[in-house]
C-alpha positions in Angstrom: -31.9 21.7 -29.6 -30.8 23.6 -26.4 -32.1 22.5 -23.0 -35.2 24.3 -22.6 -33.4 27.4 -20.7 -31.4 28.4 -24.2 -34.5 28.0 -26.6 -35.5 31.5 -25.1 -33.9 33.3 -25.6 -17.9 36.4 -29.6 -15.5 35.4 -27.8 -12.6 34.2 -30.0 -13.1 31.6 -31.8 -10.4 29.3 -34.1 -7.1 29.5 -34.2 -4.4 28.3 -36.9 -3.1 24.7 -35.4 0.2 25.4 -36.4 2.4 21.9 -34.6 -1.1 21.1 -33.4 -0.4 17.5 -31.7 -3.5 14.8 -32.0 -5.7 13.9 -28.7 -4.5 10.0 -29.2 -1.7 8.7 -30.8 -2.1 7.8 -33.8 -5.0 8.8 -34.9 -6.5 10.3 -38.1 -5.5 13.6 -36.8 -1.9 13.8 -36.1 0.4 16.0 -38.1 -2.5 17.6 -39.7 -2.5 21.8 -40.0 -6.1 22.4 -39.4 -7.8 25.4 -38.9 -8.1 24.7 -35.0 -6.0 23.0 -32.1 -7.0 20.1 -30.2 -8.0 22.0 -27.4 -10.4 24.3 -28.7 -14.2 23.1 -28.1 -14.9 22.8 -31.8 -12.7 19.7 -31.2 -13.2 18.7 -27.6 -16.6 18.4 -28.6 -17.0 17.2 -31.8 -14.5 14.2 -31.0 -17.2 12.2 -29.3 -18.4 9.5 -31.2 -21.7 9.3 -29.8 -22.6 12.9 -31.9 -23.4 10.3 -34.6 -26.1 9.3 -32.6 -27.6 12.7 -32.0 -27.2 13.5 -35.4 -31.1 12.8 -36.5 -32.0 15.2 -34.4 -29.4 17.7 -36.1 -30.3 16.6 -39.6 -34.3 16.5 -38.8 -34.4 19.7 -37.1 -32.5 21.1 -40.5 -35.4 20.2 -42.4 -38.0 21.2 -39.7 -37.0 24.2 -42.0 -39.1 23.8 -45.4 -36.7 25.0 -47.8 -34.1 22.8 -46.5 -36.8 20.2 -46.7 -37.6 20.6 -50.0 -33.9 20.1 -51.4 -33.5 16.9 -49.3 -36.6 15.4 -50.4 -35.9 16.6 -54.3 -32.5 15.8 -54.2 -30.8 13.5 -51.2 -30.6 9.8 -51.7 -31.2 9.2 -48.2 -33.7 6.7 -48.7 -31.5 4.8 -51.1 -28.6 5.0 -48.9 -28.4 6.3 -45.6 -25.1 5.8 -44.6 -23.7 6.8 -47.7 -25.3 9.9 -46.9 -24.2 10.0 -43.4 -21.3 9.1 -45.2 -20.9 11.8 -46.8 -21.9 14.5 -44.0 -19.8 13.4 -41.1 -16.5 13.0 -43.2 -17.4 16.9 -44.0 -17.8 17.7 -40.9 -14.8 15.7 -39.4 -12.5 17.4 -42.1 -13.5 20.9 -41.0 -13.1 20.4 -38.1 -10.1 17.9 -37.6 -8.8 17.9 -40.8 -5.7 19.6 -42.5 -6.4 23.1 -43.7 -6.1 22.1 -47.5 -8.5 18.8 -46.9 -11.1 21.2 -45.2 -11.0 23.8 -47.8 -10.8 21.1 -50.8 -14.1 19.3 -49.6 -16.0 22.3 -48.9 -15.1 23.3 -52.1 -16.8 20.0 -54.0 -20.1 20.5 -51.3 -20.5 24.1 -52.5 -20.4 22.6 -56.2 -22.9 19.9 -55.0 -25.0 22.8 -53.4 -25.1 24.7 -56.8 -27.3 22.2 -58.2 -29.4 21.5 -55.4 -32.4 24.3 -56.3 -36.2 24.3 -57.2 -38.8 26.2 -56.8 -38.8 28.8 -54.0 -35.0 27.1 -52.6 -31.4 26.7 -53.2 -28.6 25.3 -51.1 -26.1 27.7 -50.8 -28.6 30.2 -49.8 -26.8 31.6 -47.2 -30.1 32.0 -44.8 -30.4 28.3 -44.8 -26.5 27.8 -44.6 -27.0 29.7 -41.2 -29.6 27.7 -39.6 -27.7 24.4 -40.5 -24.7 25.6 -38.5 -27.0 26.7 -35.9 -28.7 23.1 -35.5 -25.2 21.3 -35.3 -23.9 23.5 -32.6 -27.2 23.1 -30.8 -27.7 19.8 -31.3 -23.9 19.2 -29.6 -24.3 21.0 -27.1 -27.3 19.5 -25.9 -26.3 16.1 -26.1 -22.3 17.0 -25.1 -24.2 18.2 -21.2 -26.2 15.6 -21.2 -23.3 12.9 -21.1 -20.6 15.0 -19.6 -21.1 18.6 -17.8 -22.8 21.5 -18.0 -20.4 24.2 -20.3 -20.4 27.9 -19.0 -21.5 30.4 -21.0 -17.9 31.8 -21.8 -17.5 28.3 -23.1 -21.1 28.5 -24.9 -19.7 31.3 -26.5 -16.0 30.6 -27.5 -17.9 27.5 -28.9 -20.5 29.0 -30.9 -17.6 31.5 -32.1 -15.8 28.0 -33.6 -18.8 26.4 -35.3 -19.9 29.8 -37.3 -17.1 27.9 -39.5 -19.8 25.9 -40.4 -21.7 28.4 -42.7 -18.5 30.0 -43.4 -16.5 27.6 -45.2 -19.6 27.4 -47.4 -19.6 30.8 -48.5 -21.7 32.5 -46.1 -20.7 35.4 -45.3 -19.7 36.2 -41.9 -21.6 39.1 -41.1 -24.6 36.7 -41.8 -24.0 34.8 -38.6 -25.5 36.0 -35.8 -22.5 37.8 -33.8 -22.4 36.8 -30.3 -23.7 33.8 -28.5 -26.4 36.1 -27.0 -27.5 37.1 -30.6 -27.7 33.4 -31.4 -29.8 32.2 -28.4 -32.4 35.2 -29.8 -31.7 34.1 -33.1 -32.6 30.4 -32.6 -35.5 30.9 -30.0 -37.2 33.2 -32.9 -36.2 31.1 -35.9 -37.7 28.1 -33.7 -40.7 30.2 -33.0 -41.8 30.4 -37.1 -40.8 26.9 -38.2 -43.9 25.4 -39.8 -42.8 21.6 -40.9 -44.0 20.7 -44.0 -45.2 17.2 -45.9 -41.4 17.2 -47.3 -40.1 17.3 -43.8 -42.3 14.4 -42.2 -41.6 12.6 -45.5 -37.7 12.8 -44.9 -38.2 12.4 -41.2 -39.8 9.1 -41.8 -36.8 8.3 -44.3 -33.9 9.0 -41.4 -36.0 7.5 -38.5 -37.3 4.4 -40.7 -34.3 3.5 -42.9 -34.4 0.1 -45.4 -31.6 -1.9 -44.1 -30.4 -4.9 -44.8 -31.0 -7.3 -42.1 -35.0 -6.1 -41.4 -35.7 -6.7 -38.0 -32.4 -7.3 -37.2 -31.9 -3.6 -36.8 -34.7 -2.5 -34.8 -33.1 -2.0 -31.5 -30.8 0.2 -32.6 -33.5 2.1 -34.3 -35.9 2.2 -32.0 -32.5 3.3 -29.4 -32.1 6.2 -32.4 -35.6 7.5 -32.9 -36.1 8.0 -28.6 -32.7 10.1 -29.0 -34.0 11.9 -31.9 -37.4 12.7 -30.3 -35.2 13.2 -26.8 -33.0 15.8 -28.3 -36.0 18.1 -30.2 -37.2 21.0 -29.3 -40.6 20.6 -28.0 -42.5 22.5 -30.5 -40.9 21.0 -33.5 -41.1 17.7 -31.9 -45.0 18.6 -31.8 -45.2 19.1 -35.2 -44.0 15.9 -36.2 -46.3 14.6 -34.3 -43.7 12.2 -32.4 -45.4 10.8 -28.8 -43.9 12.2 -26.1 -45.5 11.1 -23.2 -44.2 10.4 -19.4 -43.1 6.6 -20.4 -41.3 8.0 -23.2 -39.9 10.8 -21.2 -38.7 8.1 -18.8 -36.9 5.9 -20.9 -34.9 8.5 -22.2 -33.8 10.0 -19.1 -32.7 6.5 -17.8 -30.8 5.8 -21.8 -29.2 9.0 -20.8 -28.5 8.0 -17.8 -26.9 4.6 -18.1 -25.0 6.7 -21.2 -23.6 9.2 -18.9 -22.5 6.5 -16.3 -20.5 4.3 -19.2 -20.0 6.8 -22.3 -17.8 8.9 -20.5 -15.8 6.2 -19.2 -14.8 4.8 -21.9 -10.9 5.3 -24.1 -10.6 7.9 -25.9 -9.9 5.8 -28.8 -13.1 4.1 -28.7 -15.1 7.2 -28.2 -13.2 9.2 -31.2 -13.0 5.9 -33.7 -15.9 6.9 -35.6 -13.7 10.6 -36.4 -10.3 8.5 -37.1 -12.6 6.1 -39.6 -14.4 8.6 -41.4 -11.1 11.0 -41.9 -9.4 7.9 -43.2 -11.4 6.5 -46.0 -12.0 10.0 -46.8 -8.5 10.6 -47.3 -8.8 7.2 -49.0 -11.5 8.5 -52.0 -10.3 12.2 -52.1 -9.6 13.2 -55.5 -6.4 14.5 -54.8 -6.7 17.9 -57.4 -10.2 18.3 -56.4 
């Protein structure tokens, strides 16, 4: 989900937030000890709302993998509900990453018990290979959409980044020695993994479920949709994109570019509070429905 120049292919990564103060008062962050401070890029990053809108092409490049596959389609109620399921995976990934040390730890904790019966034939969910390549496609996948709307990152920044989202697969129980080490590991890593993804019918059958949800309100919706599936397709790599067999032709190309465009003009501009509500809502009903000795 890099630009094209990163699918060919540590610095220090996460530091204890001890007196970490929040990025806007108020919010669902402040006077949380989390396992990073609100300048490290883990947060910088992952702050921005519009990640929820890249995150089909994060979820759908997961199961461009067909083990991965295979446990969504046997197991995930995405077609049932969709946003409970996004639900679900951005107040996990909102509580890593913003949330107290005991909240990140405590959910991670009730996903790894979820993960222990997700398994069939062939598969399992805390397989640590597959716990690798998810943490992979979520740093990819924000990084590629975090330049297209703001700036291009150096590579030390790449790095110290990449360094911060191995947390990811770590929190999980993956080992750390499983993760590629440095940020020029990962870009061989990814170009290769990329490389001998073969999609299976599970994967176009899920892909079909994310991109073609049943909502309430039918047509009503389609817009939006249609606004999700071009960001999708935008944000794939091109061989994976291929074998989903989405169109990608120059009038598709185009429209993209100028949604990015208009994006990067007004996104960017907007408060902070508006851009990181999506974060401060998702932390807060989960600290809402928390078991509290979970």
């Amino acid at each position: 989900m890099f630009p094209d120049d990163l699918a060919t292919g540590g610095v220090p990564g996460g530091r204890p937030a001890h007196g970490a103060t929040s990025d806007a008062p108020g919010d669902a962050t402040a006077g949380h000890d989390g396992l990073f401070r609100d300048d490290d890029l883990i947060r910088v990053i992952g702050r921005e709302g519009f990640l929820i809108a890249a995150g089909g092409a994060a979820s759908l490049l997961q199961t461009a993998h067909p083990k991965i596959a295979q446990g969504v389609f046997d197991h995930s109620h995405t077609a049932e509900d969709p946003f409970g399921r996004l639900r679900g995976t951005m107040q996990w990934v909102y509580a890593v990453g913003f949330g107290a040390r005991t909240e990140a730890e405590r959910l991670s904790r009730i996903v790894r018990g979820m993960h222990d019966r997700v398994t069939g034939p062939g598969y399992t969910a805390n397989d640590p290979e597959l716990q690798v390549w998810v943490a992979a496609t979520l740093f990819a996948t924000a990084v590629h959409a975090y330049e297209l709307l703001f700036r291009r990152l150096s590579d030390d920044e790449r790095a110290a980044y990449y360094e911060q989202t191995k947390i990811y697969a770590t929190i999980l129980g993956c080992p750390y020695a499983m993760m590629p080490a440095t940020y020029s590991d990962f870009r061989a890593y990814y170009a290769r993994t990329l490389a001998s993804l073969r999609i299976s019918d599970a994967s176009r059958a899920v892909a079909h479920q994310v991109l073609h949800p049943r909502l309430r309100g039918g047509a009503l919706n389609e817009p939006g949709l249609a606004a999700i599936r071009l960001i999708t397709a935008g944000l794939m790599p091109e061989p994976i994109r291929r074998q989903y067999g989405w169109r990608w032709d120059r009038a598709r190309r185009a429209r993209f570019h100028l949604l990015m465009s208009a994006l990067r003009l007004v996104y960017p501009r907007l408060p902070l509070r508006v851009r990181t509500f999506p974060r401060d809502h998702y932390l807060r009903d989960l600290r809402r429905r928390m078991p509290k000795n979970a």
